[in-house]
N, C-alpha and C positions, 0 to 999 in steps of 0.2 A: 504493500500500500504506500510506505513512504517512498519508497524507490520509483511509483509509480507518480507520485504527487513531482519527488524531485524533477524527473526528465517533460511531465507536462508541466511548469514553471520555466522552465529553461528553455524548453521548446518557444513557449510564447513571447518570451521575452529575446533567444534570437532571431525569430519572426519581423517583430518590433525592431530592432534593431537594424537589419538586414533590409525593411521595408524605409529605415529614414534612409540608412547608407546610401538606397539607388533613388531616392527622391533627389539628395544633395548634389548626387553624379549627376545624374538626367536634368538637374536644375543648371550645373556649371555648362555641362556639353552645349545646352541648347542656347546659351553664353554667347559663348564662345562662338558654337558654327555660326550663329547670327550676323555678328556682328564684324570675324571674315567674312561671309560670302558680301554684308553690303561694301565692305572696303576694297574688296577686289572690284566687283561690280562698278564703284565708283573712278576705282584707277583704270578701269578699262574704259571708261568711258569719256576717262579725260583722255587718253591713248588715241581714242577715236575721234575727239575734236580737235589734237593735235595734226593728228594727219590732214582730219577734211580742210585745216586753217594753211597749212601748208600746199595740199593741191590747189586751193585758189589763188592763193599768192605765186603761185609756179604758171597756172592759167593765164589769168590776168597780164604777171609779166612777158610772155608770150604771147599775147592777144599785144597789147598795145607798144611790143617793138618792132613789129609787125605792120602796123602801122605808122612809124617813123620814116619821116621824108630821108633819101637817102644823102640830102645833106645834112641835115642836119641826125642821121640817126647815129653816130660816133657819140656826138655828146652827149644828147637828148637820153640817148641808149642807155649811157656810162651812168649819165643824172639819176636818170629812171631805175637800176640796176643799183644804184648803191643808198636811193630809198628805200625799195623792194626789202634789199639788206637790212638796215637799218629797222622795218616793220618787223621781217622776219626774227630778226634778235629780239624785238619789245615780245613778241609772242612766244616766244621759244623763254624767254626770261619769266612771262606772265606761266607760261605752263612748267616750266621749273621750280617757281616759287610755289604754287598752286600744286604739285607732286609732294615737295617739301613739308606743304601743311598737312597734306594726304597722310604723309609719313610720322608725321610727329602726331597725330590726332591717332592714328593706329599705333603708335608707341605708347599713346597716354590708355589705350583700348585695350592693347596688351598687360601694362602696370594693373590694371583694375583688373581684368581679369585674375592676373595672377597673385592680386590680395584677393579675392574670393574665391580662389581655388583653396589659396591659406586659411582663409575663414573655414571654407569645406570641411582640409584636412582636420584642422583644429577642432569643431565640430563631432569631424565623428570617433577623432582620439576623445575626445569626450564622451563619445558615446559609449566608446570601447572600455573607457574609465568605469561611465556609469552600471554597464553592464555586467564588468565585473565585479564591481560593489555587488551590486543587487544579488550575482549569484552565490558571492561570499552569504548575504544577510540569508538567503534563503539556505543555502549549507546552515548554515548555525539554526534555521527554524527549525529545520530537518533532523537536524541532531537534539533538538531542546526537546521535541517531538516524541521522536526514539529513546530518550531518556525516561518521559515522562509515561510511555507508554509501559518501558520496562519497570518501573517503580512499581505502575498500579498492577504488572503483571504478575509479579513477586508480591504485592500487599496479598493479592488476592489466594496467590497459593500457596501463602502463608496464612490466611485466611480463609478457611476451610468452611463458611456456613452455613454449609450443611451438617454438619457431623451436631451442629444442633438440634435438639428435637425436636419435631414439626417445624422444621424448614426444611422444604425438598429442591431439585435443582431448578424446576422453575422460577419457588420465591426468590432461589438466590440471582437467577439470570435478571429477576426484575429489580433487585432493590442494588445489585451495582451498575443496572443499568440508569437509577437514581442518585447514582453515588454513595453508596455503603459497600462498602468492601471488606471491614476489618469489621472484629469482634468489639474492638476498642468503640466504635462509632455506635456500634446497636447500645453497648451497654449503657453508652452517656443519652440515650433517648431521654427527650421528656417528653409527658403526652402530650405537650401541645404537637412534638416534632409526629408522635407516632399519630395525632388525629389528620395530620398536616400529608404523611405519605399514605392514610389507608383514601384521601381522595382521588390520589393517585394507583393504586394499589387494592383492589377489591378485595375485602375483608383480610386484612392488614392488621388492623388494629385488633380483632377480637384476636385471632391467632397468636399478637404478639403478650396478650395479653396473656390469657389461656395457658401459652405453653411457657410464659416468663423468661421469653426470651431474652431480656436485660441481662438478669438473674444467670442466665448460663451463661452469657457472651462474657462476663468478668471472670467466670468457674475458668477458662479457656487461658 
């Protein structure tokens, strides 16, 4: 029976356990993959206005030196080519910097995460704490249990009451199932106690009277 109490105790309690464990995992993961896939998503898509900003400024510059009078398109060309340049660096600087912040806002993504992975860890060495606490406190119930069961088992078979007269083994299965176990206990009876168990107990009290069963339990 305790053996049986011990392992369902334990059972539920690493139930419990094992049930916050993969809360806390499946709470970090879902974290985590979140808020990579938006960072990736977001650098690819700066990726992609990079390029499209660039095929037009390649466009453009080819549409209109194309257009240049071929007197003037030496200069006009050179003019027009080292603005082009000049646009292309402000853009190429705007999406460098704009990568930069990318990078550093997923640096500060990464830190957090990896303080709530620590809160996690922390957490469930906590739990691991608390769980072996509790199986300690339940050992020691188990044992105080086993103890207290051994006591009454020993009162009782050193308490024989039946070998009293007129107590047979039913009375005695019903009055330790009351709590009387020892000879000691019947003989300190007062009638209030003995009017108290024959309500409990059908005809209790005439019996005990009758056979003076006080009277023998101190002979003992």
């Amino acid at each position: 029976m305790l053996k049986k109490l011990r392992k369902t105790l334990s059972k539920e309690i690493k139930n419990r356990y094992e049930k916050m464990e993969g809360r806390y995992l499946g709470l970090e993961n879902r974290i985590y993959t979140t808020i990579e896939d938006r960072l990736t998503l977001l650098e690819s898509k700066f990726d992609d206005l990079s390029e499209l900003i660039r095929d037009e400024v390649r466009f453009r510059k080819e549409r209109n030196e194309d257009k240049l009078e071929d007197i003037d398109q030496e200069d006009d060309g050179a003019l027009f080519s080292e603005t082009v340049e000049e646009v292309k660096e402000i853009i190429d600087e705007k999406i460098k910097d704009t990568k930069e912040k990318v990078k550093e806002a997923k640096e500060a993504v990464s830190e957090k995460v990896e303080e709530a992975k620590k809160m996690v860890t922390s957490k469930l060495k906590k739990g691991k704490k608390v769980k072996a606490k509790a199986e300690k406190k339940i050992e020691k119930k188990v044992k105080e249990a086993a103890k207290k069961i051994k006591e009454v088992a020993e009162e009782i078979e050193n308490n024989d009451l039946t070998i009293i007269k007129g107590l047979g083994d039913k009375m005695a299965e019903k009055l330790i199932a009351e709590g009387i176990t020892s000879f000691q206990q019947l003989a300190k009876m007062t009638e209030k106690d003995v009017n108290a168990l024959d309500e409990k107990i059908k005809s209790f009290a005439a019996r005990f009277k009758r056979y003076e069963w006080d009277k023998q339990a101190k002979e003992q």
